[in-house]
Residue frames as a rotation matrix with the C-alpha (Angstrom) as fourth column:
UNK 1
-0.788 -0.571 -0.230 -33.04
-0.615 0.712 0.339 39.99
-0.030 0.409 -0.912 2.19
UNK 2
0.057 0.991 -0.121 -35.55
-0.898 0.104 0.428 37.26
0.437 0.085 0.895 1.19
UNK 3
-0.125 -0.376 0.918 -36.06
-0.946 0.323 0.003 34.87
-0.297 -0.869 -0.397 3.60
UNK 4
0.834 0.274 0.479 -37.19
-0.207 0.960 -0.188 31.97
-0.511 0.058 0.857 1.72
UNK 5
-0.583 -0.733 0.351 -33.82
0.018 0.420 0.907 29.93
-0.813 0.535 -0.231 0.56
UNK 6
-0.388 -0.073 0.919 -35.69
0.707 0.616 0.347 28.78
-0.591 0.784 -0.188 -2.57
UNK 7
0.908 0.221 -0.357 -37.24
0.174 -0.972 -0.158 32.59
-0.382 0.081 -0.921 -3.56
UNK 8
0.303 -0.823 -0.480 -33.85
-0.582 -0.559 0.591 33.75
-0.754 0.100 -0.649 -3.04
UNK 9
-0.450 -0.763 0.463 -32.17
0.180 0.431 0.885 31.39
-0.875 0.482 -0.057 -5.57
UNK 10
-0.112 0.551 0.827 -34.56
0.986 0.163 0.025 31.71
-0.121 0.818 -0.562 -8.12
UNK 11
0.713 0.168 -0.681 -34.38
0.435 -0.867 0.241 35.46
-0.550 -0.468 -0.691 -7.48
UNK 12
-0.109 -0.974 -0.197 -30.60
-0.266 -0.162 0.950 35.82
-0.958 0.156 -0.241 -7.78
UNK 13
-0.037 -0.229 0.973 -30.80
0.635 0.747 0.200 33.59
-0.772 0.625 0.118 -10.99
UNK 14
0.636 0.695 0.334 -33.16
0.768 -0.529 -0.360 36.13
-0.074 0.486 -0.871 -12.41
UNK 15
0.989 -0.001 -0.148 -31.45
-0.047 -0.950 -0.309 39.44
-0.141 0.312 -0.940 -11.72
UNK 16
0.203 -0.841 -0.502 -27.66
-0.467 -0.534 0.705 37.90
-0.861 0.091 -0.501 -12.66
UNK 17
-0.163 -0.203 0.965 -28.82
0.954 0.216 0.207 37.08
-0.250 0.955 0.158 -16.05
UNK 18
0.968 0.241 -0.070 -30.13
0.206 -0.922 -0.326 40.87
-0.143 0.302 -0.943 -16.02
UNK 19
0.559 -0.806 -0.193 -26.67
-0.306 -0.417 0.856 41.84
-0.770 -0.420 -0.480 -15.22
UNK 20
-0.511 -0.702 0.496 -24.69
0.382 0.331 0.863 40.06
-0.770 0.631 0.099 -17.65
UNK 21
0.425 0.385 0.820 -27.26
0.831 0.193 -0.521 41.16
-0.359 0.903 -0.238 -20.36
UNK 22
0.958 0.221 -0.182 -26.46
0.197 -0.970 -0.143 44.53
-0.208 0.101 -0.973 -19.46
UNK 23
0.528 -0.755 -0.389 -23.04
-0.582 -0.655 0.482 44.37
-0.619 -0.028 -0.785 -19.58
UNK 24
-0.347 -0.293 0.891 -22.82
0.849 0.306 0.431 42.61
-0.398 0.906 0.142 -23.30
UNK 25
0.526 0.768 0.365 -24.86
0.842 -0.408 -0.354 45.49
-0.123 0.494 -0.861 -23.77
UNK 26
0.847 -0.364 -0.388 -22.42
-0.291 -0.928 0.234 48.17
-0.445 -0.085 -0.892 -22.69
UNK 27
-0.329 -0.928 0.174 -19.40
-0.108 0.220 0.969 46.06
-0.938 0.300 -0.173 -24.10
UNK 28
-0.135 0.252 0.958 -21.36
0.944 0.325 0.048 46.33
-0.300 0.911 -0.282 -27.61
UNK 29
0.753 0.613 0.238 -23.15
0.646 -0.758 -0.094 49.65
0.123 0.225 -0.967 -28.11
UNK 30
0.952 -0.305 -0.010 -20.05
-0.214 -0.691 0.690 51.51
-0.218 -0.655 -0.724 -25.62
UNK 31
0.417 -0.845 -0.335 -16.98
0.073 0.398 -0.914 49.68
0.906 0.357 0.228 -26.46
UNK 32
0.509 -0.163 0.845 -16.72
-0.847 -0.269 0.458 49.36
0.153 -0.949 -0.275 -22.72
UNK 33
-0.453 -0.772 -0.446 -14.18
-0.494 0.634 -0.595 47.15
0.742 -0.049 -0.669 -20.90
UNK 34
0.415 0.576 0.704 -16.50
-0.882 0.067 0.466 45.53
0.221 -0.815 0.536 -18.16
UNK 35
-0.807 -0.275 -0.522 -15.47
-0.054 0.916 -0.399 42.53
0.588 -0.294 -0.754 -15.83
UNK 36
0.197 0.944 0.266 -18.48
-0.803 0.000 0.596 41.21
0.562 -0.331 0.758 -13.59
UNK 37
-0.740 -0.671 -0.043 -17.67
-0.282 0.368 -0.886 39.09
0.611 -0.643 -0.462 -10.95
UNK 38
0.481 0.680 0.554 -20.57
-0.820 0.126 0.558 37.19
0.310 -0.723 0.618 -8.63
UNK 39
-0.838 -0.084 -0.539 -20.79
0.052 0.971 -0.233 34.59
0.543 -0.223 -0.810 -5.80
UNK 40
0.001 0.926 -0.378 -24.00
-0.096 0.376 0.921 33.27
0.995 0.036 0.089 -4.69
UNK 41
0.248 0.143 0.958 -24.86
-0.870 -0.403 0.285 32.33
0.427 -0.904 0.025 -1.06
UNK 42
0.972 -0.155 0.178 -24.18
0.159 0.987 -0.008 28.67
-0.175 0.036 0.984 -2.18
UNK 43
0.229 -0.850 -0.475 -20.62
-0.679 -0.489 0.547 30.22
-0.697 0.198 -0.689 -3.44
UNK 44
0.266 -0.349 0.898 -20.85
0.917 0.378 -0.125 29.11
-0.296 0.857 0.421 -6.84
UNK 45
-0.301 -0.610 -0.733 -18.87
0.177 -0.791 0.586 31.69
-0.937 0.046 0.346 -8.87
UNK 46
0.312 0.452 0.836 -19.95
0.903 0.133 -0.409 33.63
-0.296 0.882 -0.366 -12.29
UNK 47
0.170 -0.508 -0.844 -18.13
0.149 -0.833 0.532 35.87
-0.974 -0.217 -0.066 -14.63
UNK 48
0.795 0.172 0.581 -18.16
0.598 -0.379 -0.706 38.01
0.099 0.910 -0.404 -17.14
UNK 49
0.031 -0.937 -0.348 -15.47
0.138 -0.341 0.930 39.60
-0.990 -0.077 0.118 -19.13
UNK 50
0.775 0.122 -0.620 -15.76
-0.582 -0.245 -0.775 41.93
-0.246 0.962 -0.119 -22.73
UNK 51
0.941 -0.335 0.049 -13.76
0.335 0.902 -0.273 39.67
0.048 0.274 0.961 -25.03
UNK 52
0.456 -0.637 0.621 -11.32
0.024 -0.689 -0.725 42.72
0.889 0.345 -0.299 -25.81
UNK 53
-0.461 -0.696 0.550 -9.25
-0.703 -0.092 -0.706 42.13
0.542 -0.712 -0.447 -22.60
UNK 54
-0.135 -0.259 -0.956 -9.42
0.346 0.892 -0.291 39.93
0.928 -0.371 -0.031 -19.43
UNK 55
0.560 0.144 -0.816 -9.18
0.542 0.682 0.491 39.64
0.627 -0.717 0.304 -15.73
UNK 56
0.497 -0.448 -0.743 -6.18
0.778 -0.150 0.610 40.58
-0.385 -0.881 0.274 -14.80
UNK 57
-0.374 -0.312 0.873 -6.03
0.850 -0.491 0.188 43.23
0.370 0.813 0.449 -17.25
UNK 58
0.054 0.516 0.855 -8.67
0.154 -0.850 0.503 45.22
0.987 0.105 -0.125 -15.90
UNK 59
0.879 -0.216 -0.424 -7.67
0.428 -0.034 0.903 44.54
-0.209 -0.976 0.062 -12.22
UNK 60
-0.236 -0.961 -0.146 -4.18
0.892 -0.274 0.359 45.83
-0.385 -0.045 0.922 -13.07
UNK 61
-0.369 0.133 0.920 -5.83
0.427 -0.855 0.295 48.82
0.826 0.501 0.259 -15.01
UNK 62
0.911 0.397 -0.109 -8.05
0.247 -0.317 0.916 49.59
0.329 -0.862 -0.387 -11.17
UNK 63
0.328 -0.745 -0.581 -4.83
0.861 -0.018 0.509 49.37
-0.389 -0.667 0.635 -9.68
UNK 64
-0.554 -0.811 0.188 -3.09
0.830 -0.520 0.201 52.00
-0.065 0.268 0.961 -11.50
UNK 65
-0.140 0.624 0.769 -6.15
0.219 -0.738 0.639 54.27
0.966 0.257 -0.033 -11.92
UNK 66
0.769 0.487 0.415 -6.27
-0.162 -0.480 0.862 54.52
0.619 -0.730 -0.290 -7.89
UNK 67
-0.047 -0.805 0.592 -3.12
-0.482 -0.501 -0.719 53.73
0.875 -0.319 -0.364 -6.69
UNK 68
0.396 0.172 0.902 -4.04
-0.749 0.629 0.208 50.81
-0.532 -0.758 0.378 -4.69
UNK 69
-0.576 -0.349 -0.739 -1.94
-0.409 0.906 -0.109 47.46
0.708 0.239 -0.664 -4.97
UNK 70
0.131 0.990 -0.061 -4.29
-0.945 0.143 0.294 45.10
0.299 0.019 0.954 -4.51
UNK 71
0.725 -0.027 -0.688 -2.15
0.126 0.988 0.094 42.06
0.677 -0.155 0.720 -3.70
UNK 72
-0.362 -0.916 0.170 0.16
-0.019 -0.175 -0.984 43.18
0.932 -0.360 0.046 -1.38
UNK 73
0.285 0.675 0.681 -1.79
-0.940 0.335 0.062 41.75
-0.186 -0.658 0.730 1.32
UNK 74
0.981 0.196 -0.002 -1.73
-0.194 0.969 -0.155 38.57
-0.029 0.152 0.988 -0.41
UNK 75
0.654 -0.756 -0.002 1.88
-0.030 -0.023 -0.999 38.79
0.756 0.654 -0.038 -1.35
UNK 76
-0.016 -0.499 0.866 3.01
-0.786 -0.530 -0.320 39.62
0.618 -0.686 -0.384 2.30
UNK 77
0.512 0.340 0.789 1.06
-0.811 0.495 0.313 36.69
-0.284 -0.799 0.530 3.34
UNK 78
0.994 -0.104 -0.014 3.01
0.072 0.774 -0.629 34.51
0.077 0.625 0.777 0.99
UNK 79
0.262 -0.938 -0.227 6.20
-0.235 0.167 -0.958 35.78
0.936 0.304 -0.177 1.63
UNK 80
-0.291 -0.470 0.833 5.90
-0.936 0.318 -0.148 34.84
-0.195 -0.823 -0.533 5.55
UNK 81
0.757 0.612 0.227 4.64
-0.580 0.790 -0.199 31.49
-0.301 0.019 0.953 4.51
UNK 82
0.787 -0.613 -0.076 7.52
-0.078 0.024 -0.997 31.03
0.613 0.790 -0.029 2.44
UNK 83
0.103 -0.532 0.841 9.77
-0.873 -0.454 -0.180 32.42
0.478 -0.715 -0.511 5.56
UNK 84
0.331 0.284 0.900 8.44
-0.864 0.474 0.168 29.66
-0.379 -0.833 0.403 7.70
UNK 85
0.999 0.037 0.034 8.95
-0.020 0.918 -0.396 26.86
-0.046 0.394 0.918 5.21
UNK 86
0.502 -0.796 0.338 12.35
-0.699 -0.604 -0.384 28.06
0.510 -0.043 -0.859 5.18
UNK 87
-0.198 -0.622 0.757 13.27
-0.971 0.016 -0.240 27.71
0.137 -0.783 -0.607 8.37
UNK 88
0.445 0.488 0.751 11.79
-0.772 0.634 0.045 24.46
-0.454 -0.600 0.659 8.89
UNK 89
0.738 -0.612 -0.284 13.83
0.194 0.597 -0.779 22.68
0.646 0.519 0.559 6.07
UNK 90
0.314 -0.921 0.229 16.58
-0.455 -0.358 -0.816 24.43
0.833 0.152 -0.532 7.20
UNK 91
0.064 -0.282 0.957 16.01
-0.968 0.214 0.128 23.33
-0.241 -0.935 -0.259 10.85
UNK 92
0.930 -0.010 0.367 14.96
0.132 0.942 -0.309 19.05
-0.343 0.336 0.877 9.21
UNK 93
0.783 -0.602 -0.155 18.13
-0.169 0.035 -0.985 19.48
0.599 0.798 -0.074 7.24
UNK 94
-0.292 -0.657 0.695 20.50
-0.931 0.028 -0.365 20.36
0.220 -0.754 -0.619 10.53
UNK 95
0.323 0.809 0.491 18.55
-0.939 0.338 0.062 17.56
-0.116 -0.481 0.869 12.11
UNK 96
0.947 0.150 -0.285 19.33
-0.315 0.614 -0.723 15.24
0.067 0.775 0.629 9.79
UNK 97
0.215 -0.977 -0.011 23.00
-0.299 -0.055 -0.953 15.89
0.930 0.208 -0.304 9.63
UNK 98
-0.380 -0.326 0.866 23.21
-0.921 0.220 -0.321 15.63
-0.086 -0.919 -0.384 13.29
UNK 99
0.712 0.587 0.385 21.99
-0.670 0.733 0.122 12.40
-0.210 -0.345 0.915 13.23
UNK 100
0.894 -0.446 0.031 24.13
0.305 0.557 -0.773 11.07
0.328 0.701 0.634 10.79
UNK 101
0.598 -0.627 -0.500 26.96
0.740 0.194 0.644 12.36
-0.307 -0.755 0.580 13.14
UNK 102
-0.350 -0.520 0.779 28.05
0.758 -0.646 -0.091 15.50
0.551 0.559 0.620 11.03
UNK 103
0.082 0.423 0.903 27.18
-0.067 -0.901 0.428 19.50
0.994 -0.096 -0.045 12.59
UNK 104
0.342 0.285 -0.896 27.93
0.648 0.618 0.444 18.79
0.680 -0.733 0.027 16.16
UNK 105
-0.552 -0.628 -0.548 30.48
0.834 -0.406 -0.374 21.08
0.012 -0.663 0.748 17.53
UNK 106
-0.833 -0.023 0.553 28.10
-0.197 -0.922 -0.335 23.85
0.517 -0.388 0.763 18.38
UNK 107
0.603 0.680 -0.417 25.85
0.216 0.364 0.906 21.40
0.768 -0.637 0.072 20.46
UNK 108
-0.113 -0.395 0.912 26.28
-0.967 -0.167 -0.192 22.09
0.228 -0.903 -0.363 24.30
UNK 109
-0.917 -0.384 0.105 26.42
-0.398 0.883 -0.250 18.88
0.003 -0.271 -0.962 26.38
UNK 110
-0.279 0.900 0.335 22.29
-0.306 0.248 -0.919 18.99
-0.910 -0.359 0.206 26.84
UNK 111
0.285 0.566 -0.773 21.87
-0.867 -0.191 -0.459 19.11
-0.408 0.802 0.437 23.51
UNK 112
-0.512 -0.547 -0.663 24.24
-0.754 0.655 0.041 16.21
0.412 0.521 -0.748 22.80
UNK 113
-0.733 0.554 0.394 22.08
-0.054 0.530 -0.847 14.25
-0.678 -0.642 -0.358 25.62
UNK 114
0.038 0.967 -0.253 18.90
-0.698 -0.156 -0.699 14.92
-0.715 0.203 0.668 23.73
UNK 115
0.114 0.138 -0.984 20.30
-0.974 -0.178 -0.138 14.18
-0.195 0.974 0.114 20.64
UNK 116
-0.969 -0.246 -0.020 22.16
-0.216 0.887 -0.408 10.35
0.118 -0.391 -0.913 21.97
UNK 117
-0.461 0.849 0.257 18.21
-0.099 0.239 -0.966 9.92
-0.882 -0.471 -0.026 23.96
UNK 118
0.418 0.385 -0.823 16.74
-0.736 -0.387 -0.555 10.75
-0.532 0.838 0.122 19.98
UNK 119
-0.290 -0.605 -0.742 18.96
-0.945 0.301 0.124 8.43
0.148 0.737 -0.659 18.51
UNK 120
-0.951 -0.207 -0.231 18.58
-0.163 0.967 -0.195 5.43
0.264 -0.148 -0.953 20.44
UNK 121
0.149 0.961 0.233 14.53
-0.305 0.269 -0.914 5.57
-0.941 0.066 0.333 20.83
UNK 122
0.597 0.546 -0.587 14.62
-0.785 0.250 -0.566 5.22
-0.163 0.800 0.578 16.57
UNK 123
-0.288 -0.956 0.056 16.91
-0.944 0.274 -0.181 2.64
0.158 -0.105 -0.982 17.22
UNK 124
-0.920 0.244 0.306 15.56
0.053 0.852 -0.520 0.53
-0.388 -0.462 -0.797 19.34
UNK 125
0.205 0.951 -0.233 12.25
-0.730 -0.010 -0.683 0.96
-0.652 0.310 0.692 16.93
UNK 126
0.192 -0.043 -0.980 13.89
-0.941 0.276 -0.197 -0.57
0.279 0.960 0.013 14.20
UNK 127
-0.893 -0.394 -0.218 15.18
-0.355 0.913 -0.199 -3.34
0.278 -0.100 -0.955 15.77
UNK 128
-0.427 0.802 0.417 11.55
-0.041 0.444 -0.895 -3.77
-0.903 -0.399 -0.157 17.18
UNK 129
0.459 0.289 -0.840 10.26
-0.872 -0.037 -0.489 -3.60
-0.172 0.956 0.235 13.24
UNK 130
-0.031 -0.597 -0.802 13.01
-0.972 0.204 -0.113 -5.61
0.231 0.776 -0.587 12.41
UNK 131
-0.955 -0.090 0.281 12.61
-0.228 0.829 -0.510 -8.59
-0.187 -0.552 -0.813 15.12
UNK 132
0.240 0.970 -0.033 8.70
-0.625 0.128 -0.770 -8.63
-0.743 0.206 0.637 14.10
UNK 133
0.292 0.045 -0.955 9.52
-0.955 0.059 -0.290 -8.89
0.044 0.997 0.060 10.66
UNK 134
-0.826 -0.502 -0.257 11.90
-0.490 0.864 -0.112 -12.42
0.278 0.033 -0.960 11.34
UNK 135
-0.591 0.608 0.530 8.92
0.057 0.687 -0.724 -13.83
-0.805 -0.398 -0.440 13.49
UNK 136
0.190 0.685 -0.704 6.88
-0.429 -0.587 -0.687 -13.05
-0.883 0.432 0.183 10.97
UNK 137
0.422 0.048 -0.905 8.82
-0.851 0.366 -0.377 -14.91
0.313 0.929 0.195 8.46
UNK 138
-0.899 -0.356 0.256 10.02
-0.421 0.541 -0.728 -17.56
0.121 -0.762 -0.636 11.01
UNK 139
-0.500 0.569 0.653 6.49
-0.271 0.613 -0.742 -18.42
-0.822 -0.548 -0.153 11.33
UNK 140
0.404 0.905 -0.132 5.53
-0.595 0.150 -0.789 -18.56
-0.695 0.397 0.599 8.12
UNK 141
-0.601 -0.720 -0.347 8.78
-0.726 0.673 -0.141 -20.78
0.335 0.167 -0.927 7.15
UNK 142
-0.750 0.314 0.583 7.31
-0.253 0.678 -0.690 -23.26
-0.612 -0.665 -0.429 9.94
UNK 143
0.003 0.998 0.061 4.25
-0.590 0.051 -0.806 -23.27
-0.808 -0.034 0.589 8.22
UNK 144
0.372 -0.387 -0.843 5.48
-0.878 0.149 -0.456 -24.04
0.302 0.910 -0.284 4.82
UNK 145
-0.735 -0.675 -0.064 7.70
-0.640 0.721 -0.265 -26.61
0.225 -0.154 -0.962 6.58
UNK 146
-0.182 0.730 0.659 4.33
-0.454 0.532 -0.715 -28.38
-0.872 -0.429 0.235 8.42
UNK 147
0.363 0.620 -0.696 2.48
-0.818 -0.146 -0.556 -28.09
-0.447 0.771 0.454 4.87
UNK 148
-0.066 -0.699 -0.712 5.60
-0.699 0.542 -0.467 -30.33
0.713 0.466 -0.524 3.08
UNK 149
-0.790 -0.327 0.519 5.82
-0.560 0.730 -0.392 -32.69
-0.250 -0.600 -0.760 5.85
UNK 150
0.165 0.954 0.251 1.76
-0.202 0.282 -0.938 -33.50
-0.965 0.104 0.239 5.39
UNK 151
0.712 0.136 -0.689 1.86
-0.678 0.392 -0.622 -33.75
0.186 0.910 0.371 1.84
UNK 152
-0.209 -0.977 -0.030 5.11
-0.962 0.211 -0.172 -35.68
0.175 -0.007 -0.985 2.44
UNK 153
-0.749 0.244 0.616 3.36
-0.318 0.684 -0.657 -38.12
-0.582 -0.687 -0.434 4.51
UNK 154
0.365 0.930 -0.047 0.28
-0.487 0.147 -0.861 -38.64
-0.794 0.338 0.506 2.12
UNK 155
0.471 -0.206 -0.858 2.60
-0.875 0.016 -0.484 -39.70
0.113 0.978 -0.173 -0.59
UNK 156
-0.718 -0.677 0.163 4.52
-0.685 0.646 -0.337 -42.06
0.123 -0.354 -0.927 1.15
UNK 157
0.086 0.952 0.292 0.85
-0.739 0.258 -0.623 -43.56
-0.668 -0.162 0.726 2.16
UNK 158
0.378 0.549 -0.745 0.00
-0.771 -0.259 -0.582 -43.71
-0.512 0.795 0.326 -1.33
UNK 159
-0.016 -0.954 -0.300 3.10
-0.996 0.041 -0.078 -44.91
0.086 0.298 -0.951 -2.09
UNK 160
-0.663 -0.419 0.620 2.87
-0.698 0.645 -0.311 -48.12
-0.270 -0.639 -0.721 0.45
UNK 161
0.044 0.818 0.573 -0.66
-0.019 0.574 -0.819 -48.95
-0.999 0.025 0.040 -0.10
UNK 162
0.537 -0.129 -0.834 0.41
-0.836 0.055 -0.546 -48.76
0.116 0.990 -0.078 -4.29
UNK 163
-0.575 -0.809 -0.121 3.02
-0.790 0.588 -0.173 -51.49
0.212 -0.004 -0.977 -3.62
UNK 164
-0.662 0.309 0.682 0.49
-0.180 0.818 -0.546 -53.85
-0.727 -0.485 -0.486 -1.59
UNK 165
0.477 0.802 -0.359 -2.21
-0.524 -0.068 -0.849 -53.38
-0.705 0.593 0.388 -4.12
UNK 166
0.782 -0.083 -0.617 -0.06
-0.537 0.413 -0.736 -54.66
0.316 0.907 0.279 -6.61
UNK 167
0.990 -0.020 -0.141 1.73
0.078 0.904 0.421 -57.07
0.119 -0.428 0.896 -4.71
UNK 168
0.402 -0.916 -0.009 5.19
0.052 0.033 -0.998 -55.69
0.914 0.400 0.060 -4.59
UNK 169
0.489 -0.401 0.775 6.49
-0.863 -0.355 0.360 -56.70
0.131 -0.844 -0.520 -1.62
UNK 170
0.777 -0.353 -0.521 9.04
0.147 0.907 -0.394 -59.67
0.611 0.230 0.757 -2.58
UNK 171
0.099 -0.843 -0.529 11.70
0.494 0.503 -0.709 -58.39
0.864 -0.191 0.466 -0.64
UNK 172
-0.089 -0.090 -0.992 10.88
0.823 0.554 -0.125 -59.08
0.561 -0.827 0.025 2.50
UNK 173
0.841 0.382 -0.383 9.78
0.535 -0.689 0.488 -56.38
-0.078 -0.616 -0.784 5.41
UNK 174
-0.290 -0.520 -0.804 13.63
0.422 -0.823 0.380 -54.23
-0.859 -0.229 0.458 5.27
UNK 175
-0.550 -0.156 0.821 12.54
0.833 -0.028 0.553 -53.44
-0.064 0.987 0.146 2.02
UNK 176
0.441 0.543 0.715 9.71
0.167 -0.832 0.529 -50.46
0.882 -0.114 -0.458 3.23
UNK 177
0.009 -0.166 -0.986 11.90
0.976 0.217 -0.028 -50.06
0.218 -0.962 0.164 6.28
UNK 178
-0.863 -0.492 -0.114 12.67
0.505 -0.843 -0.186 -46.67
-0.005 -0.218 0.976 5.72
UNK 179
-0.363 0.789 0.496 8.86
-0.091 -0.560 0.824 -45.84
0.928 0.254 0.275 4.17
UNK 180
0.431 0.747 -0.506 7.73
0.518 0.254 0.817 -47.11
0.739 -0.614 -0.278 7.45
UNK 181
-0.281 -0.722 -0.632 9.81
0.956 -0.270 -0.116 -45.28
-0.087 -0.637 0.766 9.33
UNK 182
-0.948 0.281 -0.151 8.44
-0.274 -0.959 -0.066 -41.70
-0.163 -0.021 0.986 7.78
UNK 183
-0.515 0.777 0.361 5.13
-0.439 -0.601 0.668 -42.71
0.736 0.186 0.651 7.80
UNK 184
0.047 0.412 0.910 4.65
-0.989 -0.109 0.100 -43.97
0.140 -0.905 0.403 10.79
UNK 185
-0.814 -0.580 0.032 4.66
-0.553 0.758 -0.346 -47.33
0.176 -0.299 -0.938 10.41
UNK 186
-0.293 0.716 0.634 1.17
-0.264 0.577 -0.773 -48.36
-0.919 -0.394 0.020 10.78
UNK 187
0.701 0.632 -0.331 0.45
-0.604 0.280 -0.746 -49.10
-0.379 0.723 0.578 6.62
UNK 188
0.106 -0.769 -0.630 3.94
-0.886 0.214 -0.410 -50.62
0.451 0.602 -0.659 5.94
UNK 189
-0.664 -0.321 0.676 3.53
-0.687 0.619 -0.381 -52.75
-0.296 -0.717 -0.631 8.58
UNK 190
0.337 0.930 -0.146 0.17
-0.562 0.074 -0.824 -53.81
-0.755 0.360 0.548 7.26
UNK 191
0.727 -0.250 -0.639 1.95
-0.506 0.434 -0.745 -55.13
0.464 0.866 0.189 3.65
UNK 192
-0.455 -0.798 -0.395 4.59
-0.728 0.589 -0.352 -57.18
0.513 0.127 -0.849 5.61
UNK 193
-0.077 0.319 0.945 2.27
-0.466 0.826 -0.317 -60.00
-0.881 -0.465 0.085 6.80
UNK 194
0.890 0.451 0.071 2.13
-0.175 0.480 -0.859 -60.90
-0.422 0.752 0.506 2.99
UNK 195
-0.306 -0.951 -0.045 4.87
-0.351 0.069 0.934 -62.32
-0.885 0.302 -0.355 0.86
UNK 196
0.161 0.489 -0.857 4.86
-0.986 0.046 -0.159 -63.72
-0.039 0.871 0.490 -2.89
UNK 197
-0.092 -0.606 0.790 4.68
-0.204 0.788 0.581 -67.23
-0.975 -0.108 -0.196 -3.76
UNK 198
-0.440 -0.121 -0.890 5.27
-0.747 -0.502 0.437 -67.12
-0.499 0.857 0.130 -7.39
UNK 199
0.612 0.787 0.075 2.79
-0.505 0.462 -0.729 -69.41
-0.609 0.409 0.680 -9.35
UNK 200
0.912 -0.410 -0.025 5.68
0.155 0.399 -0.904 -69.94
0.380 0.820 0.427 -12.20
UNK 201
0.388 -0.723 -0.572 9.40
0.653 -0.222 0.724 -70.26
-0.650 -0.654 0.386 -11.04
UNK 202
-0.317 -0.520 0.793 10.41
0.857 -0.515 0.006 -67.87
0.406 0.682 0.609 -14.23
UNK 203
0.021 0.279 0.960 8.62
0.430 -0.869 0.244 -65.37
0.903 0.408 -0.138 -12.94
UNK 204
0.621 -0.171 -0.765 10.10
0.763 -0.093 0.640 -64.91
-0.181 -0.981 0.073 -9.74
UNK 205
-0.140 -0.787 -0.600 11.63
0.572 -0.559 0.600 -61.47
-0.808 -0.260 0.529 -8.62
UNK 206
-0.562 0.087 0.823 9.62
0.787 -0.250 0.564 -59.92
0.255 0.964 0.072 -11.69
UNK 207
-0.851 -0.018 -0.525 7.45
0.436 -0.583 -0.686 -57.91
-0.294 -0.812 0.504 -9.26
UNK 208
-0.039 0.981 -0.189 4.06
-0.871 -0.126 -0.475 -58.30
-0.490 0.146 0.860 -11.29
UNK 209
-0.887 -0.154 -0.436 2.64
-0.339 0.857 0.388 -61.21
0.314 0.492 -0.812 -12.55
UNK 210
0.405 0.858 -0.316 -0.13
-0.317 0.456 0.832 -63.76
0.857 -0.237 0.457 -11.22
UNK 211
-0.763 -0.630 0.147 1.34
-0.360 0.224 -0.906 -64.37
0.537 -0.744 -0.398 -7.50
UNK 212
0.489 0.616 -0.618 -0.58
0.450 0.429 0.783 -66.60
0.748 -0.661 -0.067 -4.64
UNK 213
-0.002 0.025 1.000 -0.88
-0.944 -0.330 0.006 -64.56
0.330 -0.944 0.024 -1.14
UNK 214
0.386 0.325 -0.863 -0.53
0.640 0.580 0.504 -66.46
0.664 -0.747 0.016 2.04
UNK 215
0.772 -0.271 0.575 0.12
-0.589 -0.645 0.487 -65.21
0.239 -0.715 -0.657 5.26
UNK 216
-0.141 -0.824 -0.548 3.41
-0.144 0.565 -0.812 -65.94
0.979 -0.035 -0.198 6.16
């Protein structure tokens, strides 16, 4: 074997293009059936095959010309593979049913233990899934709820210090009692040291106009 990796590849390259040449050659000149089949040391795969048939043509022609079944190996291994998958549905399927409280009467008393001990662990999971999940929206309710209160408050602000700015505050400190109440009370309180003293008596109780401040 040649020891240099990069020899060898450049080797191989070389003598399985020989190979295929030869065997277009015999599938031309011979009217031979030829299949060719390589893998590399890198296992890359390469194959030839005369157009006039196939693969599993000429593997099924070996087979009969020597009387060797060639997949029955493989075929054996597939049908215990098959076996196994079987049983395992078959056993998930019982499973199942017993859970759901159906197949029971040929449990013994251990088995019925196991099966009670099996039940209530996936029980008591969900309810641990399920009691997350509430806190989980439980806290992000709260949060929402905070969020609205703040903006709540800023508006009301807005709200108070709009009135004073434009002088509406003719009637008299119950008139922001409630605003002062939800917002604390420290800007509403602010706008009742002022009152209006209307400049014209028409234009009293009009709530804009030209108005003289005093402190009352």
């Amino acid at each position: 074997m040649i020891e240099n990796t990069t020899n060898r590849q450049v080797t191989y390259s070389k003598r399985r293009g020989g190979l295929f040449k030869k065997a277009k050659e015999l599938t031309v000149l011979c009217d031979a059936q030829v299949c060719l089949l390589m893998v590399s040391s890198t296992n890359k795969f390469c194959e030839y095959c005369s157009p006039s048939t196939n693969t599993k043509a000429v593997f099924d022609r070996y087979q009969q010309a020597t009387r060797i079944d060639i997949w029955e190996e493989q075929y054996n291994s597939m049908q215990k593979e098959l076996a196994q998958l079987t049983d395992t549905n078959n056993r998930l399927r019982r499973e199942i049913s017993q859970r759901m409280g159906e197949d029971l009467d040929d449990l013994d008393m251990r088995q019925l233990r196991g099966l009670e001990q099996d039940i209530e662990e996936s029980l008591n999971t969900v309810r641990g899934r399920k009691e997350k999940q509430i806190s989980s929206q439980t806290e992000t309710f709260k949060k929402k709820v905070k969020s609205s209160e703040v903006q709540h408050h800023m508006l009301l602000q807005k709200l108070v210090e709009a009135r004073f700015n434009y002088g509406y505050v003719d009637g008299g400190p119950n008139e922001f009692g409630p605003l002062m109440d939800l917002s604390g009370g420290e800007a509403a309180n602010q706008t009742y040291g002022f009152r209006v003293q209307p400049s014209q008596p028409n234009l009293h109780g009009a709530g804009y106009g030209f108005h003289e401040l005093r402190l009352s």
